[in-house]
C-alpha positions as CSV (number, residue, x, y, z in Angstrom):
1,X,-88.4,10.6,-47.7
2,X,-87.6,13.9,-50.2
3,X,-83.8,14.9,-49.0
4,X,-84.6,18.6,-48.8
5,X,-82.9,21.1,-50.6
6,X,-81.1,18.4,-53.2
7,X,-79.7,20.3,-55.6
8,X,-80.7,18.8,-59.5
9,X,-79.9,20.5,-62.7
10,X,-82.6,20.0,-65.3
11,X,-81.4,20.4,-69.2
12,X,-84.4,20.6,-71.8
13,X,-84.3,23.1,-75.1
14,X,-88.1,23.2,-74.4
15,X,-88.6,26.3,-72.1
16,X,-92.6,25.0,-72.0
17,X,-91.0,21.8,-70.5
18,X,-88.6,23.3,-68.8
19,X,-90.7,25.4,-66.5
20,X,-93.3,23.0,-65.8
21,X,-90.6,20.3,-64.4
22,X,-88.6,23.0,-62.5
23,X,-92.0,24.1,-60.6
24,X,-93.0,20.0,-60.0
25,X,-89.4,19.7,-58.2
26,X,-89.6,22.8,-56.7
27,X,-92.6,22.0,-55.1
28,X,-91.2,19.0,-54.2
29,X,-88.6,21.0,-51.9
30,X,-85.7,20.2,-54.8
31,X,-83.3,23.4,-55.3
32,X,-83.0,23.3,-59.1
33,X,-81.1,24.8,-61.7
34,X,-81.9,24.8,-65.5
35,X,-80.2,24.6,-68.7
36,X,-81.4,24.7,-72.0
37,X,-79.1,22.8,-73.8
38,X,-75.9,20.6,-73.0
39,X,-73.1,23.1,-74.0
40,X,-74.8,25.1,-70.5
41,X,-75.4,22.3,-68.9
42,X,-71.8,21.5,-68.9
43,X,-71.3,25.3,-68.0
44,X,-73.5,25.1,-65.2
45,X,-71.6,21.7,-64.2
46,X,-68.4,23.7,-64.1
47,X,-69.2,26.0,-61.3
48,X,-71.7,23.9,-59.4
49,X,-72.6,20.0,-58.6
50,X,-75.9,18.9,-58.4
51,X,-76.8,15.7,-57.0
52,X,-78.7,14.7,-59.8
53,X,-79.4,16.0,-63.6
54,X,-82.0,15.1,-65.5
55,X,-82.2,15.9,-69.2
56,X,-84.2,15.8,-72.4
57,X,-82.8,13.2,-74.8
58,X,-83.6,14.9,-78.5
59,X,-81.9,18.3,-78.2
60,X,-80.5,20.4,-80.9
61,X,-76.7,20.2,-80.8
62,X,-75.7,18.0,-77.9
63,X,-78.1,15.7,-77.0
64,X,-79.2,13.9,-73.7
65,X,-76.8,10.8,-74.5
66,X,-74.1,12.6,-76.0
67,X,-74.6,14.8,-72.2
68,X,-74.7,11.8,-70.0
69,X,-71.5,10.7,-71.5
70,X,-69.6,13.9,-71.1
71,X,-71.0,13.9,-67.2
72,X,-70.3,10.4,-66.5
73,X,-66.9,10.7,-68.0
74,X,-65.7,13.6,-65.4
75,X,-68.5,12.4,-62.5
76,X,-69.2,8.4,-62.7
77,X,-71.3,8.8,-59.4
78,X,-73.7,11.4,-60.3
79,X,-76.2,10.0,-61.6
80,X,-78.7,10.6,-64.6
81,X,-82.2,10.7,-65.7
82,X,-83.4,10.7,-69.1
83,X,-86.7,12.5,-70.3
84,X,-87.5,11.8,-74.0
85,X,-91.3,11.7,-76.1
86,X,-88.9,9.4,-78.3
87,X,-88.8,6.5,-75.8
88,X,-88.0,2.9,-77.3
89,X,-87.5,0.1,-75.5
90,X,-84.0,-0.3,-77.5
91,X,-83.4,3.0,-76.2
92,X,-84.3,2.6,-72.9
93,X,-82.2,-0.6,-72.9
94,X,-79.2,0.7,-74.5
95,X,-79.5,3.6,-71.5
96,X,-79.7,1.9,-68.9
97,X,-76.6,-0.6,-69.8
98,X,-74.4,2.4,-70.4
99,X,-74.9,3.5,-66.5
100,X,-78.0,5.9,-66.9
101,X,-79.9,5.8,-64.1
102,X,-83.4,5.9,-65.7
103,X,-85.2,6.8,-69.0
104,X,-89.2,8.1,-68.5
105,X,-91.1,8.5,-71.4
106,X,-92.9,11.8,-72.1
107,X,-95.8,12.3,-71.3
108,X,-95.1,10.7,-67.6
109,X,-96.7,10.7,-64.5
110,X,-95.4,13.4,-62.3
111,X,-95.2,10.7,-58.8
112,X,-93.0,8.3,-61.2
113,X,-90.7,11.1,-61.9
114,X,-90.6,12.4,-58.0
115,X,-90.2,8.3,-57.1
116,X,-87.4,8.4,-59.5
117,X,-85.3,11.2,-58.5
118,X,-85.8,9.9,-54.9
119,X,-84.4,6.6,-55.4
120,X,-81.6,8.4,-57.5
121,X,-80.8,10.8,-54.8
122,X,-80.9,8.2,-51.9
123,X,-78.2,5.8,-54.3
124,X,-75.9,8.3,-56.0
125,X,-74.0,9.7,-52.9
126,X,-73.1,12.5,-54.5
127,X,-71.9,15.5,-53.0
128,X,-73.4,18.8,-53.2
129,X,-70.2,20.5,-54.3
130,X,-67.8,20.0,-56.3
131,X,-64.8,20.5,-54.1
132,X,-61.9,17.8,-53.8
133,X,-61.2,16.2,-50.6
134,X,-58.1,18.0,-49.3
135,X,-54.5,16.2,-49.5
136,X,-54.3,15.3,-46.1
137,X,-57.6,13.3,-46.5
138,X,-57.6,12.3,-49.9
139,X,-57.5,7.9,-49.1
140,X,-61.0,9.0,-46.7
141,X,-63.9,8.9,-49.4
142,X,-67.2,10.3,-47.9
143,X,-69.7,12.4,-47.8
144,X,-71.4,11.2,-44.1
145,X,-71.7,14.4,-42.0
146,X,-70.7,12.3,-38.8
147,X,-67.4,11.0,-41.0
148,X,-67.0,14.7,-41.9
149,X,-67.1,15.3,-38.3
150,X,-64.3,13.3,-37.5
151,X,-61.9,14.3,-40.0
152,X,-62.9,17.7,-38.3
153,X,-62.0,16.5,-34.9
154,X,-59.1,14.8,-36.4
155,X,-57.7,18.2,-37.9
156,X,-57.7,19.8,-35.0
157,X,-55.7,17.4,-33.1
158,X,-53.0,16.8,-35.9
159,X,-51.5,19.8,-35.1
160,X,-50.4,18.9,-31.1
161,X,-48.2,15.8,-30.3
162,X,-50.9,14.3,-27.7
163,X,-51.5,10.4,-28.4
164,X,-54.8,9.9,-30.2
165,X,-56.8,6.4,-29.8
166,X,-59.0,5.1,-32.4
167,X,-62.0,3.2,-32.1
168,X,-64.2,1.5,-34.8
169,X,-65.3,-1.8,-35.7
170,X,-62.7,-3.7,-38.0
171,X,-62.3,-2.7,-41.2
172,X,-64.0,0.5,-40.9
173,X,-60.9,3.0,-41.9
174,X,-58.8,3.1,-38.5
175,X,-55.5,3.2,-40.2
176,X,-56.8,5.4,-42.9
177,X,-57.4,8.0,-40.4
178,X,-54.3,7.1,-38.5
179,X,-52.4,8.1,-41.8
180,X,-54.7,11.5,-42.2
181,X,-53.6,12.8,-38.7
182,X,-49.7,12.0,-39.5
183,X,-50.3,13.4,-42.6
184,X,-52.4,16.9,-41.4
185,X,-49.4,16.8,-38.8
186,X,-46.3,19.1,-38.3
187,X,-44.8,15.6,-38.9
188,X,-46.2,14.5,-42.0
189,X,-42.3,15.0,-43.8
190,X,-41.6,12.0,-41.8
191,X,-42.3,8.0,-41.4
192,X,-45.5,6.5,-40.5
193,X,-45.1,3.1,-39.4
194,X,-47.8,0.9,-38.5
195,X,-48.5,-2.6,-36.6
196,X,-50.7,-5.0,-36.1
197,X,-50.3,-6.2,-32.5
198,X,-53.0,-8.4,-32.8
199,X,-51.2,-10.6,-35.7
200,X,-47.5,-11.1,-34.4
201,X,-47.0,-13.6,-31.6
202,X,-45.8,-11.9,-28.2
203,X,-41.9,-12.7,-28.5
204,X,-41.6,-11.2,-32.1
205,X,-43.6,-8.1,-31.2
206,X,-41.5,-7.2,-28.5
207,X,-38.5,-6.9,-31.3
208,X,-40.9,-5.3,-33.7
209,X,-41.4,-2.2,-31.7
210,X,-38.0,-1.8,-29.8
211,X,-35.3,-3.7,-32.3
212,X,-33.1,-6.0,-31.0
213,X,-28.9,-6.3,-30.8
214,X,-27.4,-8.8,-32.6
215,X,-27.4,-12.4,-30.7
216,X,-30.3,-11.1,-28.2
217,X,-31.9,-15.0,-29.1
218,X,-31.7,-17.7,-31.4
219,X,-31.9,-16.4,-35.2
220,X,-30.5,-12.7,-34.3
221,X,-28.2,-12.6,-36.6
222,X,-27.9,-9.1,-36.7
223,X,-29.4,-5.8,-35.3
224,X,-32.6,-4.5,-35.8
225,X,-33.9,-1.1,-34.9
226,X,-37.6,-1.8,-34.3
227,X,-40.5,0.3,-34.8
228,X,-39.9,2.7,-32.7
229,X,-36.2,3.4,-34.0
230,X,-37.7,3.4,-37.6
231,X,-40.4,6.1,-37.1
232,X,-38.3,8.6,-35.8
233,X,-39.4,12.0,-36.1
234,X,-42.7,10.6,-37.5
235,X,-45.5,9.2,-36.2
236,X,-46.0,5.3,-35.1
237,X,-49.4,3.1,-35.2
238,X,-50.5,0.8,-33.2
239,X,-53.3,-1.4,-34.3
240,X,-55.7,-3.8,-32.6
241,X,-53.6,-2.1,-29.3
242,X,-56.5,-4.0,-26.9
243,X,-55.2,-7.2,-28.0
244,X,-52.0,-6.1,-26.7
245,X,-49.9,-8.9,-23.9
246,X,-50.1,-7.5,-20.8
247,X,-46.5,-8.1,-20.3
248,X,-45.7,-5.9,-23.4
249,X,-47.7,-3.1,-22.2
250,X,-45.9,-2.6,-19.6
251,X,-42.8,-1.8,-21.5
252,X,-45.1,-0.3,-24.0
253,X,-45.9,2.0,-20.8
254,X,-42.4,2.8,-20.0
255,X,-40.9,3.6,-23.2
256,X,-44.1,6.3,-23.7
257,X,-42.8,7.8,-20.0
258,X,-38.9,7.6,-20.7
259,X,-39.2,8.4,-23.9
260,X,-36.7,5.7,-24.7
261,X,-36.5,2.6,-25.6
262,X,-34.2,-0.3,-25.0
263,X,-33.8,-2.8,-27.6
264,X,-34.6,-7.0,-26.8
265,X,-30.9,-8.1,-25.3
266,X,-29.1,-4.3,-25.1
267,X,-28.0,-2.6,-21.7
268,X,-28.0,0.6,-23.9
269,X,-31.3,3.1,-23.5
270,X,-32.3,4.8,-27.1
271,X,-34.1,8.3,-27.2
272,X,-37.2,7.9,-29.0
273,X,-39.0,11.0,-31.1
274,X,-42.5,9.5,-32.1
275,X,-46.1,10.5,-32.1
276,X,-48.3,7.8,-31.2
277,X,-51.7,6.9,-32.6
278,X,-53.4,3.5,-31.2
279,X,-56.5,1.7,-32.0
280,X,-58.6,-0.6,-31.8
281,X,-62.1,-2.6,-31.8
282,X,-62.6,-3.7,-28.4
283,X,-64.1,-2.0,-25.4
284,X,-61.0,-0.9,-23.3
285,X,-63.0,-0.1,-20.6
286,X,-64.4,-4.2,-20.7
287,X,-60.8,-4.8,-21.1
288,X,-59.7,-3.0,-18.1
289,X,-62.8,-4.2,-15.4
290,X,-61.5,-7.6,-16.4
291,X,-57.8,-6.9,-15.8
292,X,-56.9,-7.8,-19.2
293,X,-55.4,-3.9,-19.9
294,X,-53.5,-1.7,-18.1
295,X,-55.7,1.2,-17.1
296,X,-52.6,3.6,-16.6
297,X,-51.2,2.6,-20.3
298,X,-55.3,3.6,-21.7
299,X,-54.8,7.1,-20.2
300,X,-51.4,7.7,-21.6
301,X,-52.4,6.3,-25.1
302,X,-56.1,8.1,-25.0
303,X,-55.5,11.7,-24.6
304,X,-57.9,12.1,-27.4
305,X,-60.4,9.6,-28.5
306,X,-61.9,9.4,-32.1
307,X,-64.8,6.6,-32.7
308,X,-65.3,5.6,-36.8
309,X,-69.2,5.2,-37.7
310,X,-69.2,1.7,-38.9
311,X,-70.2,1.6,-42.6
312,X,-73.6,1.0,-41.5
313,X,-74.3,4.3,-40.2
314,X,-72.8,5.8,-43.3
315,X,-74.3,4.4,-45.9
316,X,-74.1,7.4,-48.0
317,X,-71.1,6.9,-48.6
318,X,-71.5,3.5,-50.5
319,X,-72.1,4.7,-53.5
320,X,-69.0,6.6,-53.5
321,X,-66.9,4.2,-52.0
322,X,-68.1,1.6,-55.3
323,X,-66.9,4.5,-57.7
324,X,-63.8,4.9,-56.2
325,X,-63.1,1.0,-55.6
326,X,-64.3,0.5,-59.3
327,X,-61.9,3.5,-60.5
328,X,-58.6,1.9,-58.6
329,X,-59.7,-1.9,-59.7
330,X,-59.7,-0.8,-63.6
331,X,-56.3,0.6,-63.0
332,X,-55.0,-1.7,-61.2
333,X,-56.5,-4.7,-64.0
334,X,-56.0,-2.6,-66.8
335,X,-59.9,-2.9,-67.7
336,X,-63.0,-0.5,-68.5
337,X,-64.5,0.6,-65.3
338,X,-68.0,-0.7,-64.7
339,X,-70.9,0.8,-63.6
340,X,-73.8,-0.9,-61.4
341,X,-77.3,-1.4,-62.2
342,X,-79.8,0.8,-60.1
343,X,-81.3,-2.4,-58.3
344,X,-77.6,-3.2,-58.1
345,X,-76.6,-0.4,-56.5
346,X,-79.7,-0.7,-53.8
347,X,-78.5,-3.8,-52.8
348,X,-75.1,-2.6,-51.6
349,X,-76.5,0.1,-50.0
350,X,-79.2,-2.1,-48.0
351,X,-76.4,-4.7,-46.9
352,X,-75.8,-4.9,-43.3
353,X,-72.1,-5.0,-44.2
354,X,-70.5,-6.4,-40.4
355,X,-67.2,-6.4,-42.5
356,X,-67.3,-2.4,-42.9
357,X,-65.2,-1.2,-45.9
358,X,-62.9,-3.8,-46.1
359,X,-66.1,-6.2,-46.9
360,X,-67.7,-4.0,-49.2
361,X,-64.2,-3.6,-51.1
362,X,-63.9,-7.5,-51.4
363,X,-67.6,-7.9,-52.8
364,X,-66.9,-5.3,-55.2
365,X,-63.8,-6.8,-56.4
366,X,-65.7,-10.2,-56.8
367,X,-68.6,-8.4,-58.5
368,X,-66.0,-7.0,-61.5
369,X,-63.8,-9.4,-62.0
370,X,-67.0,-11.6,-62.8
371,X,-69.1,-8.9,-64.9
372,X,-68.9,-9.5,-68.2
373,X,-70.8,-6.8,-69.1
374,X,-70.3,-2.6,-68.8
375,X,-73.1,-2.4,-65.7
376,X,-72.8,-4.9,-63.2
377,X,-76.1,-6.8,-62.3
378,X,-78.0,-7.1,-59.4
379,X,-77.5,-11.2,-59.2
380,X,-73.4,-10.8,-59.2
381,X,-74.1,-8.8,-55.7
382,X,-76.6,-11.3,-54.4
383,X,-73.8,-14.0,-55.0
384,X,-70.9,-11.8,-53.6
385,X,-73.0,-10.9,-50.6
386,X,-73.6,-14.7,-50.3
387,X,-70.5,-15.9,-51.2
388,X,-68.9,-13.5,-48.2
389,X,-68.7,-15.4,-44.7
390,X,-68.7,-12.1,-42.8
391,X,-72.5,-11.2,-43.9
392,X,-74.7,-12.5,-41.7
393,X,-78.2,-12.7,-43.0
394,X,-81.5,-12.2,-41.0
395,X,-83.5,-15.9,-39.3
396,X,-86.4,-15.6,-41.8
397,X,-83.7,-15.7,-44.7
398,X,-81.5,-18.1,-43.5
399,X,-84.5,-20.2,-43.5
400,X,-86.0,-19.5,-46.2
401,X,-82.5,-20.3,-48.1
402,X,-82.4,-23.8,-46.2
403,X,-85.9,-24.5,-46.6
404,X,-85.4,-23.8,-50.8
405,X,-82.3,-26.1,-50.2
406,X,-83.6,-29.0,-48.6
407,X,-86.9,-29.0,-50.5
408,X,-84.4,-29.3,-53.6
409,X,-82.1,-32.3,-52.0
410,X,-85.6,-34.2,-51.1
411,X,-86.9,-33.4,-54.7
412,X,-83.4,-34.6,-56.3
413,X,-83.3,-37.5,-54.2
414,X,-86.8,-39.0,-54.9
415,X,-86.7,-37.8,-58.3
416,X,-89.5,-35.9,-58.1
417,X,-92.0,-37.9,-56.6
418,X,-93.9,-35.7,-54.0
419,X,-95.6,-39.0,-51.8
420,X,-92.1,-39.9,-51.4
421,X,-90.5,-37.0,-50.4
422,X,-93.2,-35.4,-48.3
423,X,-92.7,-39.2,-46.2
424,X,-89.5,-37.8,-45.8
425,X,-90.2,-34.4,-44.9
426,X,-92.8,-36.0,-42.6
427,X,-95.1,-33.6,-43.5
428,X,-98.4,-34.4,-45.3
429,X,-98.8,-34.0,-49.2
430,X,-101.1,-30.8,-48.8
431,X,-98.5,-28.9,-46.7
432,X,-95.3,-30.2,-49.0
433,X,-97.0,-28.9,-51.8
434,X,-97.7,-25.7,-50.1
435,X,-93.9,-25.4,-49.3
436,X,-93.0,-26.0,-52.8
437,X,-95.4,-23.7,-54.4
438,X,-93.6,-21.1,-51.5
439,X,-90.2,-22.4,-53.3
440,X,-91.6,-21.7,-56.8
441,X,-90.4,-25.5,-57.0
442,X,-92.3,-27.8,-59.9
443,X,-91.6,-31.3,-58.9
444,X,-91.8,-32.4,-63.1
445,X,-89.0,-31.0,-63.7
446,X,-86.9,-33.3,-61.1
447,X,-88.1,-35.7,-63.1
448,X,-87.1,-34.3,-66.2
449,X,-83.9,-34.8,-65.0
450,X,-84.0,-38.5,-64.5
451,X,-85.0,-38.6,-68.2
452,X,-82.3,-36.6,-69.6
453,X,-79.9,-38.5,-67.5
């Protein structure tokens, strides 16, 4: 489906050309802006951002590749598409490994140029402006009107002190946005502090938040302030909060009323001054029906509630996210960023990704640390996504994958010889052959093996 009112800049030094391309995306419902050479396309680039540019490739001056590289240089998500009556096949290769999007060939067909811009537009993630995210929001990349929504809703509360609770799936940004409100906050000059209460064991938690006095148990050698203590005049996070002991939250519960906390073996009450952001994945409401949270700690913590869209129901943003992951793993290794190939890139978007953004930052780690070339492949994604425990796949592919696998291990093990392993399959030969011509499987070369061997 056409996104409507796209905005694409079109570059061409052929006004004839020019015209007749602006009224075909016009038509289409695309808002477009022209240039006729790259020096103003670059000027119209300073003042505006498309979603998409697509430009001639022989052009006096500056031509389309010399453009692309000057574009993808400043803005490595937005993508291009190359028009040339030039076209190669080394060209088009050559292109498409340096990160353009797609080369057409003039004279093309006007549906494979619409199909093309489409599929560019629904993968770049672009934004329609050039505007950077503001300071306070900077870590939050995305251009998802209901993420957009919440870092509205999350400006507007930043500037009270009333306890905010998060919810969203984990990995989906909670702390992120934890670290936008403190940071959009009259309190932003002071600590944040965070903690997992899911990952420390009761008895050490306990200390964690409120400190301890010297001796308080076995191993106290000396003081320690806790949490609470350390945020001071800041704000304090409280992660995975549903997963909290019961027994904890009702401390957790007096210390929000008092104020004041009391560290694990003092007599000696300390004033506290700390905002409080909590979150978490589970259903509190579940949690309370079955006794397992304190319904009177939930209304003091959720004075305002914020839900993250998992990154299933943002996948615009994907294509963002891989530029910025890519930008802060080439820094952090000290290598050329990389790029992803068009199927590539459809393939991350597609994924059902139950791991959020911490999953897709751990595929697309794996994916460039095993590229060895400038544009990363489609198959290094299929074997991340694979490779990754969290993904679960749908039935018919799970199947399909064991079906491929056992077919294989039958194969291997009878060496090839069909009679055999269909007797093992227990299927007849018709069918096994049928499931191996579904597996693309040729049972000679099994036995090609046993011959090299």
């Amino acid at each position: 489906m056409t996104e409507s009112k796209a905005s694409i800049l079109l570059v061409d030094d052929d006004r004839d050309i020019l015209k007749l391309v602006s009224l075909r995306l016009s038509a289409a419902g695309y808002s477009v802006l022209t240039a006729e050479s790259g020096a103003q396309a670059l000027a119209q680039l300073a003042v505006a951002r498309p979603r998409l540019v697509i430009t001639d490739l022989r052009m006096e001056g500056m031509d389309g590749m010399a453009l692309f590289e000057r574009i993808h240089g400043a803005m490595p998500t937005l993508p291009v598409i190359i028009l040339t009556a030039h076209g190669t096949i080394p060209d088009a290769v050559a292109a498409t490994q340096r990160g353009v999007f797609s080369f057409l060939t003039k004279p093309f067909d006007g549906k494979d140029l619409l199909a093309q811009v489409e599929q560019a537009l629904k993968l770049s993630g672009g934004t329609d402006t050039g505007a950077a995210p503001e300071a306070w929001h900077a870590a939050i990349v995305t251009r998802s009107q209901r993420m957009e929504e919440v870092l509205r809703q999350a400006k507007l509360v930043a500037g009270s002190d009333a306890s905010v609770l998060i919810f969203g799936d984990s990995g989906s940004g909670k702390e992120l946005l934890a670290q936008a409100i403190h940071l959009a906050s009259p309190r932003a000059k002071g600590p944040f502090m965070a903690v997992n209460c899911a990952a420390i064991p009761e008895h050490l938690l306990e200390s964690e938040l409120f400190g301890h006095a010297k001796g308080a148990f076995s191993g106290a050698i000396y003081a320690h302030r806790g949490l609470f203590q350390a945020a001071q005049g800041g704000t304090l996070f409280l992660d995975e909060i549903g997963d909290m002991p019961l027994a904890l939250q009702a401390k957790l519960l007096r210390a929000l009323q008092d104020r004041s906390v009391r560290p694990v073996g003092s007599t000696e009450m300390v004033p506290i001054n700390v905002r409080i952001i909590s979150a978490t994945h589970r259903d509190l409401s579940e949690s309370i029906r079955s006794g397992a949270f304190r319904p009177d700690l939930y209304y003091r913590l959720n004075v305002v509630s914020l839900a993250l869209p998992p990154l299933s129901e943002r996948r615009e943003d994907i294509p963002l996210l891989c530029a910025h992951f890519v930008e802060q793993l080439a820094a952090r290794y000290s290598k050329p960023a990389r790029t992803f190939a068009p199927d590539a890139m459809e393939l991350l978007v597609n994924a059902s990704w139950p791991g959020n953004v911490r999953q897709l930052l751990n595929v697309i780690e794996q994916t460039v640390a095993l590229s060895t070339s400038p544009v990363v492949p489609a198959s290094l994604v299929q074997q991340a996504l694979r490779d990754d425990n969290t993904v679960m796949v749908s039935l018919d592919e799970a199947r399909r994958a064991f079906e491929h696998d056992y077919l294989v291990r039958l194969l291997r093990a009878t060496e090839g010889n069909v009679t055999q392993a269909a007797r093992m399959a227990q299927r007849n030969r018709t069918e096994f052959y049928k499931l191996l011509q579904r597996h693309n499987l040729t049972p000679a070369l099994f036995k090609a093996e046993k011959e090299k061997a």
